[in-house]
mmCIF file of the N, C-alpha and C atoms, coordinates in Angstrom:
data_MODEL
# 
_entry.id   MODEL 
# 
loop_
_atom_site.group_PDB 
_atom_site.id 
_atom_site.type_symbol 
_atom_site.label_atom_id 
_atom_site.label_alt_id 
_atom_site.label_comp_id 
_atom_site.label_asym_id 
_atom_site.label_entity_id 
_atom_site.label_seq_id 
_atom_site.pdbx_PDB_ins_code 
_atom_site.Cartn_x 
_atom_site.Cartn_y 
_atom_site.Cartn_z 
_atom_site.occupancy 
_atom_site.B_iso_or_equiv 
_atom_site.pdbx_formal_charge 
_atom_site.auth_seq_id 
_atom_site.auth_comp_id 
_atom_site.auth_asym_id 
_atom_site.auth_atom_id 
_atom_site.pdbx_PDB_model_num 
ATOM 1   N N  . UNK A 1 1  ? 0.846  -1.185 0.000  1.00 0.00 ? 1  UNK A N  1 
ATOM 2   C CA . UNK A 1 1  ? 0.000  0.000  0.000  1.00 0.00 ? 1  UNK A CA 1 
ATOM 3   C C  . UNK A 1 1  ? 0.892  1.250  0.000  1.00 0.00 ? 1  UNK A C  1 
ATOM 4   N N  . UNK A 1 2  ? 0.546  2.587  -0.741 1.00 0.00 ? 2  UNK A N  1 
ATOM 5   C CA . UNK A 1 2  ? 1.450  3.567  -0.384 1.00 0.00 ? 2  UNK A CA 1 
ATOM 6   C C  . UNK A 1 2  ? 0.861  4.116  -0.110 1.00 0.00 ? 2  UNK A C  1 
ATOM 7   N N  . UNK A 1 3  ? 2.014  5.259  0.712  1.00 0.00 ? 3  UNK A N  1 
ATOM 8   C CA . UNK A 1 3  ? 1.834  5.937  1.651  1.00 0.00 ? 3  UNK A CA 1 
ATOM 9   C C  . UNK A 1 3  ? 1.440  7.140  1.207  1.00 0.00 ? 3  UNK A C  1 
ATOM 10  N N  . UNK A 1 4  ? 0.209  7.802  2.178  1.00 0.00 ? 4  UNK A N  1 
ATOM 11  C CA . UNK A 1 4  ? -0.067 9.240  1.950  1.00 0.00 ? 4  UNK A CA 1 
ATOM 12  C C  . UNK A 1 4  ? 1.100  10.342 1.778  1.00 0.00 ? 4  UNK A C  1 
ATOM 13  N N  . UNK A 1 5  ? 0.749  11.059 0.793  1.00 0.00 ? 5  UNK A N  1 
ATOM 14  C CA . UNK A 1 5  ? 1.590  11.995 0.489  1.00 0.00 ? 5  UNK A CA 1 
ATOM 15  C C  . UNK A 1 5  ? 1.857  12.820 2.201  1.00 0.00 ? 5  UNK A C  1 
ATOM 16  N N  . UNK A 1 6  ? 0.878  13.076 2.426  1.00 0.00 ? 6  UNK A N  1 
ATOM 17  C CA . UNK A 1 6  ? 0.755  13.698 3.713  1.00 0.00 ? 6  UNK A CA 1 
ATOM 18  C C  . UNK A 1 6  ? 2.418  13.213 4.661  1.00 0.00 ? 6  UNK A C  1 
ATOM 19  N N  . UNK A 1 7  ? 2.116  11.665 4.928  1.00 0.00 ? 7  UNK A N  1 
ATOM 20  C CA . UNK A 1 7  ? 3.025  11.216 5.820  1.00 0.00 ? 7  UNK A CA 1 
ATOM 21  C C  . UNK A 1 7  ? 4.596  10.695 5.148  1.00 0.00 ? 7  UNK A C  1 
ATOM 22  N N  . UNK A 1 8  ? 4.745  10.836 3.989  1.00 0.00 ? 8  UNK A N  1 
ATOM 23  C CA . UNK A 1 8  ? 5.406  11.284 2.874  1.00 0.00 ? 8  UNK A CA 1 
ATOM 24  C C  . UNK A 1 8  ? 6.120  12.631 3.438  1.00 0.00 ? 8  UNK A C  1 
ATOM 25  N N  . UNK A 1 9  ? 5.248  13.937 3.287  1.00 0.00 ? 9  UNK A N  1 
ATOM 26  C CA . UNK A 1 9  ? 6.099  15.099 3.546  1.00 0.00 ? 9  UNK A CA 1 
ATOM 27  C C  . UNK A 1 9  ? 6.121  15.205 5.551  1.00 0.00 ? 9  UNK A C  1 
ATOM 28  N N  . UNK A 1 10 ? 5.865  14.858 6.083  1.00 0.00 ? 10 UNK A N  1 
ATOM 29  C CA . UNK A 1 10 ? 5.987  14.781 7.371  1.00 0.00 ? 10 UNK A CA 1 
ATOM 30  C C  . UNK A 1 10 ? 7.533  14.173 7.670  1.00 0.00 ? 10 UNK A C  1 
ATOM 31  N N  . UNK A 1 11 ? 7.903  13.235 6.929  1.00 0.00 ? 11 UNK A N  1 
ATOM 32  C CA . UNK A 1 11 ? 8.972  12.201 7.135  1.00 0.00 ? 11 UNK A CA 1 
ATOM 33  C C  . UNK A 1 11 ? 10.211 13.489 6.541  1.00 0.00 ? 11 UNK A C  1 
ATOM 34  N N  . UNK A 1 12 ? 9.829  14.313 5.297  1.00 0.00 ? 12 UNK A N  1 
ATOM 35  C CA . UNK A 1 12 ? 10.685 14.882 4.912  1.00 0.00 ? 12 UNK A CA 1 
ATOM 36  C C  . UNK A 1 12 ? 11.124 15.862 5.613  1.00 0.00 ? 12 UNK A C  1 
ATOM 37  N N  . UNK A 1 13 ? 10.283 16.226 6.139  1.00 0.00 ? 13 UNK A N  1 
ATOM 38  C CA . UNK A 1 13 ? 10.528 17.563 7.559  1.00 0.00 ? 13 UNK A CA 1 
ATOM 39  C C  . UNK A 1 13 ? 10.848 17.243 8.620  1.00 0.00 ? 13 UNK A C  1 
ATOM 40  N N  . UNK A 1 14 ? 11.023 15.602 8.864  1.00 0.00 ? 14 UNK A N  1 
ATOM 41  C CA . UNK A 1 14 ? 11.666 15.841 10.081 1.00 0.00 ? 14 UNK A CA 1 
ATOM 42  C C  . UNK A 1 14 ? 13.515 15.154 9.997  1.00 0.00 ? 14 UNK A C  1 
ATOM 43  N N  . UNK A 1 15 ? 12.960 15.135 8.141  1.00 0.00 ? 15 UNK A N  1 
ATOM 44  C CA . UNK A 1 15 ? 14.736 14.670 8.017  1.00 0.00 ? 15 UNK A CA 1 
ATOM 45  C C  . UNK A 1 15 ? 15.475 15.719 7.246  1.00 0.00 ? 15 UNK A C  1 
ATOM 46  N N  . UNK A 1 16 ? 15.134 17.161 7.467  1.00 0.00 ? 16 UNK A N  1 
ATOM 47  C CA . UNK A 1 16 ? 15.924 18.179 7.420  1.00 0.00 ? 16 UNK A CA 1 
ATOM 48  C C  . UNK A 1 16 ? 16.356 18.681 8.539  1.00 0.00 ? 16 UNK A C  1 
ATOM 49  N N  . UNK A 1 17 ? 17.633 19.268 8.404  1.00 0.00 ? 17 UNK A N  1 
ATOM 50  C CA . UNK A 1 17 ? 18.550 19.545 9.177  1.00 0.00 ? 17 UNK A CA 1 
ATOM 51  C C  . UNK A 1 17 ? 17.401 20.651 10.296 1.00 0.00 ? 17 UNK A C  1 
ATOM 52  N N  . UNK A 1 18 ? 17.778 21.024 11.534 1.00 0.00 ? 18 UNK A N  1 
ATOM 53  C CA . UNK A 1 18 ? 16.937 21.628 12.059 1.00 0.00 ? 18 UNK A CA 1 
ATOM 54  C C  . UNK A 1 18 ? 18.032 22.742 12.357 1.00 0.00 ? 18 UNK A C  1 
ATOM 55  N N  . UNK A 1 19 ? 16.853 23.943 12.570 1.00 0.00 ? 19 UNK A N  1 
ATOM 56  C CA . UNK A 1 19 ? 17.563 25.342 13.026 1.00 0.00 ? 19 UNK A CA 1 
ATOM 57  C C  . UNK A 1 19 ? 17.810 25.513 14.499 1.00 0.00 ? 19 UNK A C  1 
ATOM 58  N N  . UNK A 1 20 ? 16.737 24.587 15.088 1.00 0.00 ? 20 UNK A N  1 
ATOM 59  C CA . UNK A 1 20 ? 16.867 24.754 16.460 1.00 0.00 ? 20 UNK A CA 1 
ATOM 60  C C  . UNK A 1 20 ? 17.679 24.891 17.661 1.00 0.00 ? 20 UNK A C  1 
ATOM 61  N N  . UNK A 1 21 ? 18.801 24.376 16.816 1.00 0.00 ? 21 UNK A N  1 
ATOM 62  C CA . UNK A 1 21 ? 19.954 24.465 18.031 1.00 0.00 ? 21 UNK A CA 1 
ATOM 63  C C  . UNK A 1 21 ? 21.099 25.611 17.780 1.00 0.00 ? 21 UNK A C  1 
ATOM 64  N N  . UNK A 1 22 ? 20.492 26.105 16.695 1.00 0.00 ? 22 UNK A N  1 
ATOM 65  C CA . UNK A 1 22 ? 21.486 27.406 16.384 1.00 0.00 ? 22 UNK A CA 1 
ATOM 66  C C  . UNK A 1 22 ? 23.303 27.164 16.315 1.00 0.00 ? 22 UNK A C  1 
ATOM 67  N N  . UNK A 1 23 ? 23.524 25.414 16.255 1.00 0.00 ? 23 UNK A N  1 
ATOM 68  C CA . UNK A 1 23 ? 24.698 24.905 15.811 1.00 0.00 ? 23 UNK A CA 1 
ATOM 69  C C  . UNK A 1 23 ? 25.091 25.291 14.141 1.00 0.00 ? 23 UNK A C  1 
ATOM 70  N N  . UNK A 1 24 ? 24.869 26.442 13.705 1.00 0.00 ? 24 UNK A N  1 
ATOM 71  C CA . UNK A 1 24 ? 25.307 26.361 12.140 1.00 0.00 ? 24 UNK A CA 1 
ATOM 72  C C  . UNK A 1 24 ? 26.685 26.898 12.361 1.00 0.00 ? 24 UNK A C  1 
ATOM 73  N N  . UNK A 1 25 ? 27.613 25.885 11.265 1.00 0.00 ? 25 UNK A N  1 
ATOM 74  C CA . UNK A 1 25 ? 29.548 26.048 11.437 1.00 0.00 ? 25 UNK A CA 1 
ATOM 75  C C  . UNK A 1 25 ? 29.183 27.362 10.453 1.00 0.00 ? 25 UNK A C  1 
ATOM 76  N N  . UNK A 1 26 ? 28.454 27.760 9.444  1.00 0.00 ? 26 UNK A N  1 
ATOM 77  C CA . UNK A 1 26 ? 28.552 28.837 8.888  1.00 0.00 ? 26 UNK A CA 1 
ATOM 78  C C  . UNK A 1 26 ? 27.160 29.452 7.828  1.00 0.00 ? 26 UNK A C  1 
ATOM 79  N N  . UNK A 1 27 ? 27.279 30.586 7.694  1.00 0.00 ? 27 UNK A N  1 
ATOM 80  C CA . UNK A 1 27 ? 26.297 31.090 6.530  1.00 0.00 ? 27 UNK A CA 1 
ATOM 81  C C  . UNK A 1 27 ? 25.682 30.236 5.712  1.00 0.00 ? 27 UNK A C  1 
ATOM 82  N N  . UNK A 1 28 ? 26.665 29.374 5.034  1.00 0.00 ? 28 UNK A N  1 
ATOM 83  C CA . UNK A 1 28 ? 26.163 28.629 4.140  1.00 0.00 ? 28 UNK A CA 1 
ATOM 84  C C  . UNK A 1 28 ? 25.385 27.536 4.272  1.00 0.00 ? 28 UNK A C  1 
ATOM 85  N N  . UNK A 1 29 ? 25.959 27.087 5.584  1.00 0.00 ? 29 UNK A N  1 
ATOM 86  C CA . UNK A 1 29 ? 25.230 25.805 6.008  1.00 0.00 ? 29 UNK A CA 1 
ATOM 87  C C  . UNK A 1 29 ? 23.639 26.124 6.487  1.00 0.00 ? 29 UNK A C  1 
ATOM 88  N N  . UNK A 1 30 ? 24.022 27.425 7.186  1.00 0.00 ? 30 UNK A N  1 
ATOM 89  C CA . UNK A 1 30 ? 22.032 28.205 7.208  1.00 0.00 ? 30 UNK A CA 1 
ATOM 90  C C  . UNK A 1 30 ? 21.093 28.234 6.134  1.00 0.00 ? 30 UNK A C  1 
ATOM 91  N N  . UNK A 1 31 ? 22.248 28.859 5.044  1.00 0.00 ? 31 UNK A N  1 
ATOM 92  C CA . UNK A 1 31 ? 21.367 28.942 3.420  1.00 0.00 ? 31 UNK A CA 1 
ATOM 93  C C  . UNK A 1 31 ? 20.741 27.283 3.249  1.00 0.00 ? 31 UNK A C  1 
ATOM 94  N N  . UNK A 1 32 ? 21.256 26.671 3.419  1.00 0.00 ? 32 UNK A N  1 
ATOM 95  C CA . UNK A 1 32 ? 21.181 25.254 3.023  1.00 0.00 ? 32 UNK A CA 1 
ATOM 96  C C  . UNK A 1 32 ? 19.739 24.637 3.227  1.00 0.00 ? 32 UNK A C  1 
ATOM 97  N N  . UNK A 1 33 ? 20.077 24.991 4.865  1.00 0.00 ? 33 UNK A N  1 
ATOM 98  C CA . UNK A 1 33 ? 19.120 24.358 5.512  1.00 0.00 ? 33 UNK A CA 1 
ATOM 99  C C  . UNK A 1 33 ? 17.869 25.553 5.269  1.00 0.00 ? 33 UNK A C  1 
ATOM 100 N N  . UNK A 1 34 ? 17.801 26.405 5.104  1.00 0.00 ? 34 UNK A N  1 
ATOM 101 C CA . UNK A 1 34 ? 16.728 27.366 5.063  1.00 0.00 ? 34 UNK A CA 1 
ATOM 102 C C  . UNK A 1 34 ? 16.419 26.515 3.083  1.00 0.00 ? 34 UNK A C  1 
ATOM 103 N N  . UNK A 1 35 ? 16.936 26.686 2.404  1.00 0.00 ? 35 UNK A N  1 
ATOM 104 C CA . UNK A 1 35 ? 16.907 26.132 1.283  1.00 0.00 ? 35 UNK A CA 1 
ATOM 105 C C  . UNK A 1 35 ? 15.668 24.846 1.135  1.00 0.00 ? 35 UNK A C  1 
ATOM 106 N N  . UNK A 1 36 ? 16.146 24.171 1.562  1.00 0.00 ? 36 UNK A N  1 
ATOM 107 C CA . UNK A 1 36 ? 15.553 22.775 2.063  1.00 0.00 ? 36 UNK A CA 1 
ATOM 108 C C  . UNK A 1 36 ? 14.403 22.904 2.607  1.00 0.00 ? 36 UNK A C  1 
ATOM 109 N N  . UNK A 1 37 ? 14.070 23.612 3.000  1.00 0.00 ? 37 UNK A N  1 
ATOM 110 C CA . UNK A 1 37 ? 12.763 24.308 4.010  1.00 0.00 ? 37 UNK A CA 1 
ATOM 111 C C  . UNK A 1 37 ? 12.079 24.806 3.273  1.00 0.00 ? 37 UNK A C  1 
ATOM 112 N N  . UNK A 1 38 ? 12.645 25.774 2.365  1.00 0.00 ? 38 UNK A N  1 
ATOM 113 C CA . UNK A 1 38 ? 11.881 26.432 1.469  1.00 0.00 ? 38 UNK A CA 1 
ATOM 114 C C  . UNK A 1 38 ? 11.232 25.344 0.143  1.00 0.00 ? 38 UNK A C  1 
ATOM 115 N N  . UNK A 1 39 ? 12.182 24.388 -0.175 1.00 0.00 ? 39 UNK A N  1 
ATOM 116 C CA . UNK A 1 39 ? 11.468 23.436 -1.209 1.00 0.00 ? 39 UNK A CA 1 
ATOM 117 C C  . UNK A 1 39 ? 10.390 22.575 -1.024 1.00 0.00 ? 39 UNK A C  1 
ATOM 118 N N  . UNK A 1 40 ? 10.649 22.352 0.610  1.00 0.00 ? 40 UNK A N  1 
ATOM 119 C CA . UNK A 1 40 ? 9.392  21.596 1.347  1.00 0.00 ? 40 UNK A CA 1 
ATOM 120 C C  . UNK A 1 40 ? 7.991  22.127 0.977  1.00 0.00 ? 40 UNK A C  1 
ATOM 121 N N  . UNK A 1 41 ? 8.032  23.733 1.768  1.00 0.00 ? 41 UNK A N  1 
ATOM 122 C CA . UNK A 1 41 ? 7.164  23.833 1.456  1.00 0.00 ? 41 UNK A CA 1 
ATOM 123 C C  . UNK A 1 41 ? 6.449  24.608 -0.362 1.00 0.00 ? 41 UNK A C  1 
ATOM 124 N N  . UNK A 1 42 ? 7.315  24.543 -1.117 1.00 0.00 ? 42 UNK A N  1 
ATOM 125 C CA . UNK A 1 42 ? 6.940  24.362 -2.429 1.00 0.00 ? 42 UNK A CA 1 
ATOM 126 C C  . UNK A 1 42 ? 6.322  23.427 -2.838 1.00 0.00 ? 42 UNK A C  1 
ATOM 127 N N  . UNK A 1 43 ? 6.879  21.823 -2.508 1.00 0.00 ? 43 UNK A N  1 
ATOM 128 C CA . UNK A 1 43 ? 6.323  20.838 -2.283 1.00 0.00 ? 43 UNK A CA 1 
ATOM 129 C C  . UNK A 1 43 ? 4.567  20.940 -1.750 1.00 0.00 ? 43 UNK A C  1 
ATOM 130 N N  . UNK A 1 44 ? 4.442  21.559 -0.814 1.00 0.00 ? 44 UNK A N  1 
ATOM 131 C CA . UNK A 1 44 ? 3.262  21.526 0.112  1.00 0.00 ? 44 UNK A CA 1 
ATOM 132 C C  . UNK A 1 44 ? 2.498  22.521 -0.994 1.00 0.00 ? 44 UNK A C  1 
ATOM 133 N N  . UNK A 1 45 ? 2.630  23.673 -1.189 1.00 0.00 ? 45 UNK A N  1 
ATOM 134 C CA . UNK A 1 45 ? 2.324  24.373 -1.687 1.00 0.00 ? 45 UNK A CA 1 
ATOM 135 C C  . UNK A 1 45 ? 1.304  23.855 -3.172 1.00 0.00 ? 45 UNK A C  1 
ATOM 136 N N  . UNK A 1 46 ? 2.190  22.787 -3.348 1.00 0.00 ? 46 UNK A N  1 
ATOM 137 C CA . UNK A 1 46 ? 1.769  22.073 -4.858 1.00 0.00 ? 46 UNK A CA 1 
ATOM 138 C C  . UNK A 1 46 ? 0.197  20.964 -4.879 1.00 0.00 ? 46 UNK A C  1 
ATOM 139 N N  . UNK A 1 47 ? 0.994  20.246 -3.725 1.00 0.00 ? 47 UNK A N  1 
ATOM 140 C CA . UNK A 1 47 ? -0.125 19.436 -3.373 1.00 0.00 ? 47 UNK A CA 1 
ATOM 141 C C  . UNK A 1 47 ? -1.237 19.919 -2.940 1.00 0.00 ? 47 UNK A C  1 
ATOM 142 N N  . UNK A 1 48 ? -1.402 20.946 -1.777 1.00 0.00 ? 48 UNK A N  1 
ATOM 143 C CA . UNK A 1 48 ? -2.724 21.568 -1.344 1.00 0.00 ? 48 UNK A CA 1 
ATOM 144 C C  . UNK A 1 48 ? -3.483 22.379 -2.427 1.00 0.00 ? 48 UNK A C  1 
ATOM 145 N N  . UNK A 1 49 ? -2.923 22.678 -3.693 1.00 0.00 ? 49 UNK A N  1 
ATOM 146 C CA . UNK A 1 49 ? -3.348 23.387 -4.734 1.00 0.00 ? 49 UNK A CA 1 
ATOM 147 C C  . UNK A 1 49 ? -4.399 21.769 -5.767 1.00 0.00 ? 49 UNK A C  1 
ATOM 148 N N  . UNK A 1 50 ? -3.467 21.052 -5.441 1.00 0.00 ? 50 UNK A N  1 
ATOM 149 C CA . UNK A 1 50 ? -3.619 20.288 -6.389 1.00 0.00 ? 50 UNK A CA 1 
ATOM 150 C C  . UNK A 1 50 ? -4.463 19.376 -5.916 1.00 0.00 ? 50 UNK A C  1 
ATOM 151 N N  . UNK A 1 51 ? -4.938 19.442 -4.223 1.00 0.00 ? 51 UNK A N  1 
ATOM 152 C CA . UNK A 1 51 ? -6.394 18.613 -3.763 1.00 0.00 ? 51 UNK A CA 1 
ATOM 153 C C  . UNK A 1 51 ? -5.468 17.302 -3.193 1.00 0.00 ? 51 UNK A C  1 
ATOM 154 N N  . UNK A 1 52 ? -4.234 17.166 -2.803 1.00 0.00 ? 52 UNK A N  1 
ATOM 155 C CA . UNK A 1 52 ? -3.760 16.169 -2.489 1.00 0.00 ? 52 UNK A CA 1 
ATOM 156 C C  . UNK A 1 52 ? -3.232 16.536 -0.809 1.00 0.00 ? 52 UNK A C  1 
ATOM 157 N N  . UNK A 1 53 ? -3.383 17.241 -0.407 1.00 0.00 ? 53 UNK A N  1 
ATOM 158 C CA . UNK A 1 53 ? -3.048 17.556 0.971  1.00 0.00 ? 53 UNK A CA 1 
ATOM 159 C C  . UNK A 1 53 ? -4.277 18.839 1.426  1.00 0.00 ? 53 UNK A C  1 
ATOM 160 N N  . UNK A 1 54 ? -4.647 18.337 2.646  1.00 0.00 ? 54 UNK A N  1 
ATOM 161 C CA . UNK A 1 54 ? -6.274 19.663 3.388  1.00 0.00 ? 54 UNK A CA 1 
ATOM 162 C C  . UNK A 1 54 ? -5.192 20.549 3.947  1.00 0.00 ? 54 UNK A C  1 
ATOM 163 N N  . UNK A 1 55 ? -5.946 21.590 4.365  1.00 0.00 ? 55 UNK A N  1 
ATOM 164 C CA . UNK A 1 55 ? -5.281 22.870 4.809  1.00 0.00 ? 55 UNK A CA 1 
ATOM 165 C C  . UNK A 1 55 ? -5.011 22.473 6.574  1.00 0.00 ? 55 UNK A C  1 
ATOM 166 N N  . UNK A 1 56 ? -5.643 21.592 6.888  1.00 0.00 ? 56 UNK A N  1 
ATOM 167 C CA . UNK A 1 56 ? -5.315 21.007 8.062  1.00 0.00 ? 56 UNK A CA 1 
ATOM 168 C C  . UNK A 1 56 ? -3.935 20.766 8.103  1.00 0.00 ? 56 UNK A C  1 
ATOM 169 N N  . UNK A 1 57 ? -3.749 19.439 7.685  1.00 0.00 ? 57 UNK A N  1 
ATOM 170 C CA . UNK A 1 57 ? -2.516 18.672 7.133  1.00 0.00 ? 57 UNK A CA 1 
ATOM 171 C C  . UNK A 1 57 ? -1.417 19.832 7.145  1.00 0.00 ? 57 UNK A C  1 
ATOM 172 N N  . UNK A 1 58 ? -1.623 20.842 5.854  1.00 0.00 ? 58 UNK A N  1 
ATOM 173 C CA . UNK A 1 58 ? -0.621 21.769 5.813  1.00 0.00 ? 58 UNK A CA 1 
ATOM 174 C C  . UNK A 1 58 ? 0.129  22.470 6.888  1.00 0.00 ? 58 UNK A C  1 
ATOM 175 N N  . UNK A 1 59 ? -1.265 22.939 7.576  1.00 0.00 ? 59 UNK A N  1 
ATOM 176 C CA . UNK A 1 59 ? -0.878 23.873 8.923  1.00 0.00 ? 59 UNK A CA 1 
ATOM 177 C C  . UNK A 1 59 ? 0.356  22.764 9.889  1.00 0.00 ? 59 UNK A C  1 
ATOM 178 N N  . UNK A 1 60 ? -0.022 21.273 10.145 1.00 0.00 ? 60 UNK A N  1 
ATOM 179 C CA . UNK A 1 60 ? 0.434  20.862 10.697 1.00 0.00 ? 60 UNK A CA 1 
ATOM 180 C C  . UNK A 1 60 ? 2.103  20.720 10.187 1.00 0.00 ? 60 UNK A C  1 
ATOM 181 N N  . UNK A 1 61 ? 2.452  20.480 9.402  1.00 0.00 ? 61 UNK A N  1 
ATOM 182 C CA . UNK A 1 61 ? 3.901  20.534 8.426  1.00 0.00 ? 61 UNK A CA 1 
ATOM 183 C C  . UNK A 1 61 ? 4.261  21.984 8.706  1.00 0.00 ? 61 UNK A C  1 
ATOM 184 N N  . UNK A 1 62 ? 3.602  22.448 8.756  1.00 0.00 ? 62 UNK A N  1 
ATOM 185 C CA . UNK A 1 62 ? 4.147  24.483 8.427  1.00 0.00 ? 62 UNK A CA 1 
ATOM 186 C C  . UNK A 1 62 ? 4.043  24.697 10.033 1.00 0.00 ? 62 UNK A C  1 
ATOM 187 N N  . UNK A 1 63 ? 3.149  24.130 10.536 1.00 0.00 ? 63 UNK A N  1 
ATOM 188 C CA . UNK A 1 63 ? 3.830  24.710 12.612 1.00 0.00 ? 63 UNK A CA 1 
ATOM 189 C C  . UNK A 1 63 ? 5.022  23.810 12.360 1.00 0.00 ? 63 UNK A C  1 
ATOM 190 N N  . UNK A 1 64 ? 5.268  22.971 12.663 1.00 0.00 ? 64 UNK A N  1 
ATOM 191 C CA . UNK A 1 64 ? 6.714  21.846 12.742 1.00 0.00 ? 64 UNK A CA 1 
ATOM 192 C C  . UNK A 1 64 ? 8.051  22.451 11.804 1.00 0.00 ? 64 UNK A C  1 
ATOM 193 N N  . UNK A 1 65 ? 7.718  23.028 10.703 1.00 0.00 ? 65 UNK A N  1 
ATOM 194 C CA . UNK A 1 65 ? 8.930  23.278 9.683  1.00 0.00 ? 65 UNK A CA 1 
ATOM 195 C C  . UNK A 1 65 ? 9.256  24.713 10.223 1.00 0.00 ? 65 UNK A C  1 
ATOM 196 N N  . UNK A 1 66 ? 8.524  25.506 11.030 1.00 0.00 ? 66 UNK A N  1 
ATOM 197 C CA . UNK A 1 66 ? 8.655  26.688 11.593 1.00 0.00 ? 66 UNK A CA 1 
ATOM 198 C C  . UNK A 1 66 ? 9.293  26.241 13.093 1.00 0.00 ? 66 UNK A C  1 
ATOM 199 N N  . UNK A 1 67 ? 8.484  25.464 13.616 1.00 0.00 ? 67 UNK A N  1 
ATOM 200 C CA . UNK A 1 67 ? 9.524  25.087 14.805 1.00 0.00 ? 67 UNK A CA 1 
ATOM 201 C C  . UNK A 1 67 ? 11.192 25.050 14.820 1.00 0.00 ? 67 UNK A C  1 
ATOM 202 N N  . UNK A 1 68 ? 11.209 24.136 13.828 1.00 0.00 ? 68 UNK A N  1 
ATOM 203 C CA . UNK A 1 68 ? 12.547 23.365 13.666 1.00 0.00 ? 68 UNK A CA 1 
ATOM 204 C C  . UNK A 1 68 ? 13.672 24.431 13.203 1.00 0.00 ? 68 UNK A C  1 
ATOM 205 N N  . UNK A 1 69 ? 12.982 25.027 12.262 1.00 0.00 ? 69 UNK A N  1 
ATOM 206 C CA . UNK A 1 69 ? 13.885 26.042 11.308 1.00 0.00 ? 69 UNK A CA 1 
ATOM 207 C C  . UNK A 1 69 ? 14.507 27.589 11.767 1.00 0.00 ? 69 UNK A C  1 
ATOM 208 N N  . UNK A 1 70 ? 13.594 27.681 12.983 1.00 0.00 ? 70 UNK A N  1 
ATOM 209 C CA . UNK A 1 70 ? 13.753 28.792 13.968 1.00 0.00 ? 70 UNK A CA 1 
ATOM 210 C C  . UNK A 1 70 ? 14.590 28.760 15.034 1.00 0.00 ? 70 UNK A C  1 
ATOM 211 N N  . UNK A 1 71 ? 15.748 29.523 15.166 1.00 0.00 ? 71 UNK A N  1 
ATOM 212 C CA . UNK A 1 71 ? 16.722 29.542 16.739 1.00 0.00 ? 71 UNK A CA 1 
ATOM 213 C C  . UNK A 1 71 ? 16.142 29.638 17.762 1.00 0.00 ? 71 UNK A C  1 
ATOM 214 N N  . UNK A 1 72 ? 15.601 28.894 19.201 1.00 0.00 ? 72 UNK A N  1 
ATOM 215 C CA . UNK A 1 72 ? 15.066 29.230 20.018 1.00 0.00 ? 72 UNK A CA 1 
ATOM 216 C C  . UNK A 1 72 ? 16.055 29.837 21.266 1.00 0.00 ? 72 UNK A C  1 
ATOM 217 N N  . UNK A 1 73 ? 15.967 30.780 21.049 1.00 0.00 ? 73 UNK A N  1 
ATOM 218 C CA . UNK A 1 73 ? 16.569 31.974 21.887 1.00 0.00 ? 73 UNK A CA 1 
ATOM 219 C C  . UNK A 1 73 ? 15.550 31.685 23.255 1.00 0.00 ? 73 UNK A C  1 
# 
């Protein structure tokens, strides 16, 4: 059986690098990971247009990819 796209992009967000620990060795490695973040949700962007992911679903990927991707000061 395959798997919902949904739990599909869930898996992908939690196997990008995270911002959270504010460990970046440099600029680039931020771009990277902000990069990666940003394609995700292009990704998301595509599917909820396209009737393959609810705005539920989304919100839930987009609180988590905002968690992760953010320095918690």
């Amino acid at each position: 059986m395959k798997r919902s796209l949904f739990l599909e992009l869930l898996d992908e967000e939690a196997s990008l690098p995270k911002g959270a620990t504010g460990a970046f060795r440099s600029v680039d490695e931020l771009g990277k990971m902000l990069q990666a973040r940003a394609a995700l949700v292009r990704k998301m962007d595509a599917a909820r247009a396209g009737g393959q992911l609810t705005q539920d679903q989304y919100d839930q990927i987009v609180a988590l990819n905002r968690k992760h991707s953010l320095p918690q000061v």
